[in-house]
C-alpha positions in Angstrom: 21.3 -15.1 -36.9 22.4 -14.0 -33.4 21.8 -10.9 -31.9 24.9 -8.7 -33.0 24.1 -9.8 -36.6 20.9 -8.9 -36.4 21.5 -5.6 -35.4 24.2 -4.7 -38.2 21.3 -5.7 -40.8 19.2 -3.4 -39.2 21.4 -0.8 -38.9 22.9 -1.2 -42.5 19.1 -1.2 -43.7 18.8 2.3 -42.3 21.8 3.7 -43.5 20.7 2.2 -46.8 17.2 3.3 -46.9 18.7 6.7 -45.8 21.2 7.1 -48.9 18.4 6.2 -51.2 16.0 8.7 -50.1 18.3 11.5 -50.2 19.1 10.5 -53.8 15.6 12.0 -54.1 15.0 14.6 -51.7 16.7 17.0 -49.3 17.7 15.7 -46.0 15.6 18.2 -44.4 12.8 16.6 -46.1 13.1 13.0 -44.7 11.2 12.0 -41.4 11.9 9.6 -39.1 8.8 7.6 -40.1 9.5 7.9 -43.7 13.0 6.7 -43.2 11.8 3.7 -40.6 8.8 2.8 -43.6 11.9 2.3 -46.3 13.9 0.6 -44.1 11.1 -1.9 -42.9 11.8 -0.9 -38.5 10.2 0.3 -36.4 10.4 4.1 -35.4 11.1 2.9 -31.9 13.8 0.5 -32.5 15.2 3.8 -34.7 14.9 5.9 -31.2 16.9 2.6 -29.3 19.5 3.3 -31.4 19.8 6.8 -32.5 19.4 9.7 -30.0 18.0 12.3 -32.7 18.0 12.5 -36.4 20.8 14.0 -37.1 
């Protein structure tokens, strides 16, 4: 898998693992490290890529 691919998985993961936790909770109730956990990353590749939470 080259490197492009790779990061649409990862990116598609936490857009994924995002949508699923809010089926259960608020979005105000959601961290950063919970949302990394369910989406198998790392918190810091989440920071590479996204420049805050919201």
């Amino acid at each position: 898998m080259n490197p492009q691919e790779r990061k649409q998985q990862n990116l598609t993961a936490i857009y994924e693992a995002l949508l699923q936790l809010m089926s259960h909770k608020p979005l105000s109730m959601i961290s950063i490290t919970e949302l990394c956990a369910h989406a198998q990353l790392s918190r810091s590749y989440f920071y590479r890529n996204f420049t805050s939470f919201d």
